[in-house]
PQR file with spaces between the fields and no chain letter, atoms N, CA, C, O and H, PARSE charges and radii, in Angstrom:
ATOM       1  N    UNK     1      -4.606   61.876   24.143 -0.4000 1.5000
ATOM       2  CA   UNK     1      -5.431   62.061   25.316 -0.0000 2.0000
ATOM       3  C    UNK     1      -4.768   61.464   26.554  0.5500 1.7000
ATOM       4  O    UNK     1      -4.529   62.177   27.528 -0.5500 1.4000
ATOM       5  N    UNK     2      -4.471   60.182   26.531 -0.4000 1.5000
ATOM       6  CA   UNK     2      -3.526   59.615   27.568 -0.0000 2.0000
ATOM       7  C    UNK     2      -2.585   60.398   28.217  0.5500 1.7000
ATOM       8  O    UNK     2      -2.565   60.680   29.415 -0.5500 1.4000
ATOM       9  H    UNK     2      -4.665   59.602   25.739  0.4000 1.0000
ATOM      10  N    UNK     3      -1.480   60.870   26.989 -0.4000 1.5000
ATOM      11  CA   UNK     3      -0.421   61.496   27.542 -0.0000 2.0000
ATOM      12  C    UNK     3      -0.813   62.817   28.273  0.5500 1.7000
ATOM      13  O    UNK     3      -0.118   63.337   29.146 -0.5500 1.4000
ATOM      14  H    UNK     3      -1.496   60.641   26.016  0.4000 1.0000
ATOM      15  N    UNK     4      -1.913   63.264   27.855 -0.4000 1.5000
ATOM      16  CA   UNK     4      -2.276   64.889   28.755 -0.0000 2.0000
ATOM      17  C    UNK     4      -2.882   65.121   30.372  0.5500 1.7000
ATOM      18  O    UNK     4      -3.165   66.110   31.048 -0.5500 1.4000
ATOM      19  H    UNK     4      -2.478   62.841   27.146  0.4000 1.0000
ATOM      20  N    UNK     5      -2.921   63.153   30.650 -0.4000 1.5000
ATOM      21  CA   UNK     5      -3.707   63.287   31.946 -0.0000 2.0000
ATOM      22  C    UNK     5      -2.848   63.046   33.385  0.5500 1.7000
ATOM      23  O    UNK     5      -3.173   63.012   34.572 -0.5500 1.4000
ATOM      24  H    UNK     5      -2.691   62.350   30.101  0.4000 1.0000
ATOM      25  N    UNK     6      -1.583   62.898   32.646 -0.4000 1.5000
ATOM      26  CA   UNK     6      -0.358   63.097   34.051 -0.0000 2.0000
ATOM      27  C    UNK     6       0.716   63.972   33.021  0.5500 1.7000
ATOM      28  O    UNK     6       1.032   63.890   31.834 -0.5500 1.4000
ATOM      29  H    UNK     6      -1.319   62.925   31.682  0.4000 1.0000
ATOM      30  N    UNK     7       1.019   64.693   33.965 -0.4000 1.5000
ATOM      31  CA   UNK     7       2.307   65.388   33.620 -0.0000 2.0000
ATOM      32  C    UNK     7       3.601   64.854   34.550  0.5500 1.7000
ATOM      33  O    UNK     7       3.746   64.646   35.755 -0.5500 1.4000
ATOM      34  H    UNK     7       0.762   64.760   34.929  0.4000 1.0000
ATOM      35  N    UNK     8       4.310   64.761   33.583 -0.4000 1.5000
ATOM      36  CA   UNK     8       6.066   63.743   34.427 -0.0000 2.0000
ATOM      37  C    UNK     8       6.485   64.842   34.832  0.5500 1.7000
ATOM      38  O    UNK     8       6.314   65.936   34.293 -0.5500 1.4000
ATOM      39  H    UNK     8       4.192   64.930   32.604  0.4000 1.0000
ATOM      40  N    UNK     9       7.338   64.486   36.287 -0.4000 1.5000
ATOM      41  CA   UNK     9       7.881   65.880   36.807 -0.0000 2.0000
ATOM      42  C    UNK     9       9.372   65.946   36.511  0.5500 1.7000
ATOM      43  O    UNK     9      10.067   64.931   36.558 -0.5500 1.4000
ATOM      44  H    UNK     9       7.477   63.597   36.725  0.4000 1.0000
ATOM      45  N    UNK    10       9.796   66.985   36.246 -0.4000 1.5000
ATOM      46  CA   UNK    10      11.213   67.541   35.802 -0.0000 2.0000
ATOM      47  C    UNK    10      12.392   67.432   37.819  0.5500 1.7000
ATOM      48  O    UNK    10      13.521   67.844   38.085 -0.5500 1.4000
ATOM      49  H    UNK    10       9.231   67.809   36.208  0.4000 1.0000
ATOM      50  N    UNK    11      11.634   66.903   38.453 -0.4000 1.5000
ATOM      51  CA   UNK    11      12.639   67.057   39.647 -0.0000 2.0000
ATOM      52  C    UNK    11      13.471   66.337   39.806  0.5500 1.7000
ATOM      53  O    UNK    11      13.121   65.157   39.789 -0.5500 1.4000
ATOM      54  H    UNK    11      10.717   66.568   38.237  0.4000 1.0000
ATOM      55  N    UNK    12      14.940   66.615   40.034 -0.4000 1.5000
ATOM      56  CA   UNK    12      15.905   66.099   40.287 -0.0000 2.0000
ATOM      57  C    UNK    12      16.164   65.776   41.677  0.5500 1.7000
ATOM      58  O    UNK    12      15.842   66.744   42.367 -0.5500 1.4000
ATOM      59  H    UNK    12      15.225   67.573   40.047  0.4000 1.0000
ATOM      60  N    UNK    13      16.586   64.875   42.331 -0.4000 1.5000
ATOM      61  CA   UNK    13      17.105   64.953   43.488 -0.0000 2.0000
ATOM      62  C    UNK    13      18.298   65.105   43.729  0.5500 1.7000
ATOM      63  O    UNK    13      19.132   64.723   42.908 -0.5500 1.4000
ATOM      64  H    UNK    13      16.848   64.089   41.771  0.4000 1.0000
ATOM      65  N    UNK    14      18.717   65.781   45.077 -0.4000 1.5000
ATOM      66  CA   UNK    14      20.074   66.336   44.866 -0.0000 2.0000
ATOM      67  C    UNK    14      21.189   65.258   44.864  0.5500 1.7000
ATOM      68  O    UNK    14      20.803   64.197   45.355 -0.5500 1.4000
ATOM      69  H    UNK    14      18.040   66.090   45.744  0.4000 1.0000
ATOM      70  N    UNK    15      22.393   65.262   44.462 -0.4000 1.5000
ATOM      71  CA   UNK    15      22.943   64.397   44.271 -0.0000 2.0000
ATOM      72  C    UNK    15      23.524   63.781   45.960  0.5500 1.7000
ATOM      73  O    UNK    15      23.490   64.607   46.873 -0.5500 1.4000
ATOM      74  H    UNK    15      22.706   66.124   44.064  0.4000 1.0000
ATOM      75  N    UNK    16      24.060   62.257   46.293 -0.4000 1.5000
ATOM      76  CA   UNK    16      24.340   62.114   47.644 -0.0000 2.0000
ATOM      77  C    UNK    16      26.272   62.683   47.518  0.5500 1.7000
ATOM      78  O    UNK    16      27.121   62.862   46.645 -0.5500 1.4000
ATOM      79  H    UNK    16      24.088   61.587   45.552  0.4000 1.0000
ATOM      80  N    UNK    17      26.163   62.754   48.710 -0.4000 1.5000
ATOM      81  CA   UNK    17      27.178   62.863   49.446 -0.0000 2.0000
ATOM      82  C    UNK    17      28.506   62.124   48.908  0.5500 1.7000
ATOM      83  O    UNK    17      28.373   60.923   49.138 -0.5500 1.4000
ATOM      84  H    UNK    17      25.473   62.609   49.420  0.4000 1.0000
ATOM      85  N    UNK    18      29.460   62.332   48.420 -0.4000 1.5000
ATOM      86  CA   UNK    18      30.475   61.165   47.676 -0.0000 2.0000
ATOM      87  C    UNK    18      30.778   60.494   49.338  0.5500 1.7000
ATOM      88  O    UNK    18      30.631   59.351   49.770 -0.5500 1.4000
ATOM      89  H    UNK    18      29.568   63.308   48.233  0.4000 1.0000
ATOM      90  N    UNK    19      31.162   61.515   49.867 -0.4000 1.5000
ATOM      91  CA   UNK    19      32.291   60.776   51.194 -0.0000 2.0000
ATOM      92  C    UNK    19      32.055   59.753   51.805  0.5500 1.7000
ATOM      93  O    UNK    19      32.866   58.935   52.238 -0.5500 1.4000
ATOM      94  H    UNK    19      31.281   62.444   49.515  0.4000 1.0000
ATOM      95  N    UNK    20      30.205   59.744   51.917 -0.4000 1.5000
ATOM      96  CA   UNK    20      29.824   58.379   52.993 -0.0000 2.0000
ATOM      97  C    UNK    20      30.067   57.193   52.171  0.5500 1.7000
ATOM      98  O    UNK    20      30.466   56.147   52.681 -0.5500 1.4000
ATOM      99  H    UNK    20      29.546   60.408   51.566  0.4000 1.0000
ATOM     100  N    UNK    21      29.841   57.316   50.914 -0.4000 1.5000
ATOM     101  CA   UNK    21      29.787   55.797   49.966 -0.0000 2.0000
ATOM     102  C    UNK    21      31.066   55.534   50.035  0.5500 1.7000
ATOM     103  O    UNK    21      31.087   54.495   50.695 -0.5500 1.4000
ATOM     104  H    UNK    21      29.516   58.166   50.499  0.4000 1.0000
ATOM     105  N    UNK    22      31.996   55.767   49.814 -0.4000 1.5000
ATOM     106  CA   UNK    22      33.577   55.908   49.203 -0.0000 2.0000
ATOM     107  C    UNK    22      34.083   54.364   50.271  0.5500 1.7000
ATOM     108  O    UNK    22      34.336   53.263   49.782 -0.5500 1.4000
ATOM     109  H    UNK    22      31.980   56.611   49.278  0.4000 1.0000
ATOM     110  N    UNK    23      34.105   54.553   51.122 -0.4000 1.5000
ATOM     111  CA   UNK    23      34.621   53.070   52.091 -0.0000 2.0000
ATOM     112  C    UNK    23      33.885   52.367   51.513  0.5500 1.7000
ATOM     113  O    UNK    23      34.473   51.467   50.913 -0.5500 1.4000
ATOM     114  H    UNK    23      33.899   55.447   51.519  0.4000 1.0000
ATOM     115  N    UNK    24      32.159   52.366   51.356 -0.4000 1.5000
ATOM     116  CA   UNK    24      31.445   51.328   51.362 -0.0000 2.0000
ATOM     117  C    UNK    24      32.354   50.608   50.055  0.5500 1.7000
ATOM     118  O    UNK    24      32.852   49.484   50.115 -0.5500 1.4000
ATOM     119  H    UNK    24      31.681   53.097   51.844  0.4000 1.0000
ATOM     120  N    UNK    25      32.452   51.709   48.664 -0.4000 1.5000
ATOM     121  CA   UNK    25      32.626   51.180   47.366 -0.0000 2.0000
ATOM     122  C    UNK    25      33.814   50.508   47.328  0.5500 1.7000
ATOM     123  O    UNK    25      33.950   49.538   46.583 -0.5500 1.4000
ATOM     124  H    UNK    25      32.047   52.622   48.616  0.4000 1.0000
ATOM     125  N    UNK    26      34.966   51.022   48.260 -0.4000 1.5000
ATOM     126  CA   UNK    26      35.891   50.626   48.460 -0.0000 2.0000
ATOM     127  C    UNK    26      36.578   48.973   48.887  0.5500 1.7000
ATOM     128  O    UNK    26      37.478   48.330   48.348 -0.5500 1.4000
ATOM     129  H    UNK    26      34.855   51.810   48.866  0.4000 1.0000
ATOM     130  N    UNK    27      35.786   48.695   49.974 -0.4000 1.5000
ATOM     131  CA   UNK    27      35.510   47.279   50.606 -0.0000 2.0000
ATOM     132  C    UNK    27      34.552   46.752   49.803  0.5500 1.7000
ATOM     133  O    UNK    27      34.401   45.700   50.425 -0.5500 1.4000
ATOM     134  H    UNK    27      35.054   49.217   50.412  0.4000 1.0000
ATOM     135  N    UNK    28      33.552   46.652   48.618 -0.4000 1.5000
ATOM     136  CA   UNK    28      33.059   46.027   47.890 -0.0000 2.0000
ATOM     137  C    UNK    28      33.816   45.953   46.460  0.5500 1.7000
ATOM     138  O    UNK    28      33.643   45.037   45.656 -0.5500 1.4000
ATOM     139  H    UNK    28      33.674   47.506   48.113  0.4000 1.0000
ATOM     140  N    UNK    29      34.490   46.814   46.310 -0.4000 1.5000
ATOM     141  CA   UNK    29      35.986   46.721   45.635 -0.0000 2.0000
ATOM     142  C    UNK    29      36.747   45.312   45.626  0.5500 1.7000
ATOM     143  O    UNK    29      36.850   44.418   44.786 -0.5500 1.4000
ATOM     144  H    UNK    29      34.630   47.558   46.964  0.4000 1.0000
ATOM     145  N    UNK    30      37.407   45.570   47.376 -0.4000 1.5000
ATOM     146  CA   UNK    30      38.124   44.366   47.463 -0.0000 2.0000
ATOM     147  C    UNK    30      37.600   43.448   47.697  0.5500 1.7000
ATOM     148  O    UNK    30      38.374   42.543   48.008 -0.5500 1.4000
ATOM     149  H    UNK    30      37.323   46.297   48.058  0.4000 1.0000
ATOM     150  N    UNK    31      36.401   43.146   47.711 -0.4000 1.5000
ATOM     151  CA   UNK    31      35.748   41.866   47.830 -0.0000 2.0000
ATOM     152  C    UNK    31      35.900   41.115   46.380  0.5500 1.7000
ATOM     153  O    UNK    31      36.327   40.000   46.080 -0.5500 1.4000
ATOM     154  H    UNK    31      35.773   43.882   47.459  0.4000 1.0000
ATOM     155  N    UNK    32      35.333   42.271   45.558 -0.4000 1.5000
ATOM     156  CA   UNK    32      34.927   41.775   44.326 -0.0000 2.0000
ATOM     157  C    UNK    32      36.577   40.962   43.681  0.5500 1.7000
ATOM     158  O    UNK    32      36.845   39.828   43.286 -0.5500 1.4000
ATOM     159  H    UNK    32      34.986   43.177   45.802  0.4000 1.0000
ATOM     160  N    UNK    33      37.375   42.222   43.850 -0.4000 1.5000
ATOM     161  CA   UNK    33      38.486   41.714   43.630 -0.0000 2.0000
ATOM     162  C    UNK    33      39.044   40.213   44.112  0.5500 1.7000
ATOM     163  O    UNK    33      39.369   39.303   43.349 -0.5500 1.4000
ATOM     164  H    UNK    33      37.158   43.144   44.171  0.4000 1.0000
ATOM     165  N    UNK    34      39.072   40.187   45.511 -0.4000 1.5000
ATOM     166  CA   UNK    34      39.429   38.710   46.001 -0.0000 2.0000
ATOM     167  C    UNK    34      38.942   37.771   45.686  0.5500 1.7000
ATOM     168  O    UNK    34      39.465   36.657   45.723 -0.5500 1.4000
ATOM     169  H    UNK    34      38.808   40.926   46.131  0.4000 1.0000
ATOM     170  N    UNK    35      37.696   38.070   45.264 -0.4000 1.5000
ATOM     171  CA   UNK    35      37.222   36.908   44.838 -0.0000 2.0000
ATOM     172  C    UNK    35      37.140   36.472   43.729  0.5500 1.7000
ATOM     173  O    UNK    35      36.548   35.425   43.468 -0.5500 1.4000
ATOM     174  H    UNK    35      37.271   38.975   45.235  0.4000 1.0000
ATOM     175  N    UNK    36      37.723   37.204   42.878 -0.4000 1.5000
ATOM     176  CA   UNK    36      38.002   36.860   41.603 -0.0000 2.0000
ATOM     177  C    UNK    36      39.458   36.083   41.390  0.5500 1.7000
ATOM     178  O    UNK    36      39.767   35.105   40.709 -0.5500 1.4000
ATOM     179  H    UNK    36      38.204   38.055   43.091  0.4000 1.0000
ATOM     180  N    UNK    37      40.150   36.880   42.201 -0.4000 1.5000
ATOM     181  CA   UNK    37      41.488   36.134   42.574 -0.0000 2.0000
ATOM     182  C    UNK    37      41.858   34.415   43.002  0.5500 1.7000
ATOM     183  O    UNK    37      42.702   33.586   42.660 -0.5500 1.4000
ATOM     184  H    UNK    37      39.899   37.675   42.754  0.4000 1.0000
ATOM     185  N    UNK    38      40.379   34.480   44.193 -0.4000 1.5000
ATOM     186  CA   UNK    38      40.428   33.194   44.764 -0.0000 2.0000
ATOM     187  C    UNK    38      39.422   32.314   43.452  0.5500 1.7000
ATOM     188  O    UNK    38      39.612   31.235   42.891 -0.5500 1.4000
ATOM     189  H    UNK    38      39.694   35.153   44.471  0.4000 1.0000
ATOM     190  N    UNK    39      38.630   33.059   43.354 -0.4000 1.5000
ATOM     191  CA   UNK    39      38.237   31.786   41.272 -0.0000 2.0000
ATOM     192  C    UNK    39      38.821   31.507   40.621  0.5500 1.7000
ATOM     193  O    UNK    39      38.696   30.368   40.171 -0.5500 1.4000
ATOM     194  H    UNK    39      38.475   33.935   43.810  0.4000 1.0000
ATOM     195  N    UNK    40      39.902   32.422   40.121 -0.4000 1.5000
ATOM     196  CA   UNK    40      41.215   31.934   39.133 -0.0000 2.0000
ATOM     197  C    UNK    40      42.131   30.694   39.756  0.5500 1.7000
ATOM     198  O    UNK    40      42.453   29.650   39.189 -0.5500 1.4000
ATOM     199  H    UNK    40      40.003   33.348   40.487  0.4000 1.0000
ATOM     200  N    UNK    41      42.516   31.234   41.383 -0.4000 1.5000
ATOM     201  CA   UNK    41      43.285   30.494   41.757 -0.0000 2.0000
ATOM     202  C    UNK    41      42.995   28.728   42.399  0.5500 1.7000
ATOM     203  O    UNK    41      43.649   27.746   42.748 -0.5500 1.4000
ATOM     204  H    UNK    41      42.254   32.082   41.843  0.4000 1.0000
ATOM     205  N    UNK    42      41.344   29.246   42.226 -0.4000 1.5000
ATOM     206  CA   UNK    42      41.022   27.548   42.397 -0.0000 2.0000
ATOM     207  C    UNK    42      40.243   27.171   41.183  0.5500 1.7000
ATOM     208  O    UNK    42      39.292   26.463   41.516 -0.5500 1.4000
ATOM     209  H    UNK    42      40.813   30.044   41.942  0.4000 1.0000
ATOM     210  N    UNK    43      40.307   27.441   39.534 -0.4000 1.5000
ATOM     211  CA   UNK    43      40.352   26.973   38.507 -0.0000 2.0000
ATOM     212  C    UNK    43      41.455   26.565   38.303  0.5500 1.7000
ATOM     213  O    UNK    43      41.706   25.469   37.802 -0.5500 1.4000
ATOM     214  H    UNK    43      41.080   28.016   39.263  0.4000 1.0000
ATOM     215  N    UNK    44      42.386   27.515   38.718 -0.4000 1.5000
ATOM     216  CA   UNK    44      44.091   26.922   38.595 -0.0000 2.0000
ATOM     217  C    UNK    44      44.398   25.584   38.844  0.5500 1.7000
ATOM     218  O    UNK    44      44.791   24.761   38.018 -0.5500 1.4000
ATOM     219  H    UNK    44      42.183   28.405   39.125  0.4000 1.0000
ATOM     220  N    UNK    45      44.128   25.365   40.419 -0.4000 1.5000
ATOM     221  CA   UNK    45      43.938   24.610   41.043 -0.0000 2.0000
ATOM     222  C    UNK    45      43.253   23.242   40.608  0.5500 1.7000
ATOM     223  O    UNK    45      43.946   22.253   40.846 -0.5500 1.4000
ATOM     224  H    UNK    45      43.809   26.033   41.091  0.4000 1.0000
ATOM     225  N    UNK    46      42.392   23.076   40.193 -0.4000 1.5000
ATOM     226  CA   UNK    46      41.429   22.157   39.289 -0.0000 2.0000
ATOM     227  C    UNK    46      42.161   21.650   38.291  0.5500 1.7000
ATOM     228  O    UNK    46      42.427   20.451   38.207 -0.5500 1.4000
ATOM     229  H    UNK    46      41.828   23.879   39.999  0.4000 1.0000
ATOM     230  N    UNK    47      42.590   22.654   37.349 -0.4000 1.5000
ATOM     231  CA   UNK    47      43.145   22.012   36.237 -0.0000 2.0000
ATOM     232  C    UNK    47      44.147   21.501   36.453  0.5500 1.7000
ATOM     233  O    UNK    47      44.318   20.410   35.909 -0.5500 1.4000
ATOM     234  H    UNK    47      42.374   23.628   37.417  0.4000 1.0000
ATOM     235  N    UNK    48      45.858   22.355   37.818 -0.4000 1.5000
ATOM     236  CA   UNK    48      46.633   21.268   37.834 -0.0000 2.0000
ATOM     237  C    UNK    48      46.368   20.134   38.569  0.5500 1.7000
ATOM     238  O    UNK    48      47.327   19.453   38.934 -0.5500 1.4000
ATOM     239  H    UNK    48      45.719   23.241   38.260  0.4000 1.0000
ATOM     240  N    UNK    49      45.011   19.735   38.915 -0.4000 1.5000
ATOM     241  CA   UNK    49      44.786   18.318   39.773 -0.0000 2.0000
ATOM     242  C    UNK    49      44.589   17.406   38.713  0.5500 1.7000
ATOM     243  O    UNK    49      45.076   16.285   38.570 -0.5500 1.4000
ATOM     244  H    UNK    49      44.232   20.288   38.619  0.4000 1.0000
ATOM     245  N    UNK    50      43.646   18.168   37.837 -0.4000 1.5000
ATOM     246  CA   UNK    50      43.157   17.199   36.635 -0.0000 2.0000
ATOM     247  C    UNK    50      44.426   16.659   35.737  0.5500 1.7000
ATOM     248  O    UNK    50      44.657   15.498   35.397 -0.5500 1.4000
ATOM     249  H    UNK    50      43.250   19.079   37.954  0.4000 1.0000
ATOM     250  N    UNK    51      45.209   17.898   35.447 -0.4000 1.5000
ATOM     251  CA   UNK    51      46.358   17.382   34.580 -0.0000 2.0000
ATOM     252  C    UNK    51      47.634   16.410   35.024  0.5500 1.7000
ATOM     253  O    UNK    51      48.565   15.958   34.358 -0.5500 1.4000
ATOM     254  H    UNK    51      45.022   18.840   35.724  0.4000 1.0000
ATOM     255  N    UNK    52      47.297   16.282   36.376 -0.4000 1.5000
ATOM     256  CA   UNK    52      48.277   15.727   37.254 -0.0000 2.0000
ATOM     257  C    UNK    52      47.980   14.384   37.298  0.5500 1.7000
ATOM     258  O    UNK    52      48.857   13.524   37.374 -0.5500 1.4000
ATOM     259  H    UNK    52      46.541   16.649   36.918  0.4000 1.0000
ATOM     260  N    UNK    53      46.494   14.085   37.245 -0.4000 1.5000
ATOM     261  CA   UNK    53      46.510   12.813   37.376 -0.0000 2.0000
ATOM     262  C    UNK    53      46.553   11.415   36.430  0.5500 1.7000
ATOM     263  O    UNK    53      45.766   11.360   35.485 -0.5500 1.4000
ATOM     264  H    UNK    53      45.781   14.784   37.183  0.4000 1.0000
ATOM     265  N    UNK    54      47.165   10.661   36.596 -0.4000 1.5000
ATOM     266  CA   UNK    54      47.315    9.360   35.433 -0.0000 2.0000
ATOM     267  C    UNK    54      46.639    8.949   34.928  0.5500 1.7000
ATOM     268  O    UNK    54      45.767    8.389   35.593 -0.5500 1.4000
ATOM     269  H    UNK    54      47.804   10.705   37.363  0.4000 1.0000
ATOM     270  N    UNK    55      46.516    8.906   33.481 -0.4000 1.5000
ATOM     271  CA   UNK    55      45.414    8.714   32.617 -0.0000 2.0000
ATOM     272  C    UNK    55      45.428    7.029   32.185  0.5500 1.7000
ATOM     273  O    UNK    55      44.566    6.579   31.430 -0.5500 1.4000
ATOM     274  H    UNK    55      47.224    9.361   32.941  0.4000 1.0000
């Protein structure tokens, strides 16, 4: 009984535009990227401070 008192609609919306996103995805790209770069390179960083210093 439930299921007969809405019917789900089959509409698709049309798909967007590739071209406008493409920069956006692009520059959230290299973000993502750099900043993964700059985490490694200041874990790096960390550990040769830690290992550097006199125990």
């Amino acid at each position: 009984m439930i299921g007969r008192l809405l019917r789900m609609t089959t509409h698709r919306s049309p798909k967007p535009a590739t071209g406008a996103t493409q920069p956006v995805e692009r520059t959230v790209m290299a973000a993502l990227v750099l900043s993964v770069l700059a985490g490694v390179g200041w874990i790096g960083g960390m550990i040769y401070t830690v290992l550097g210093w006199p125990l």
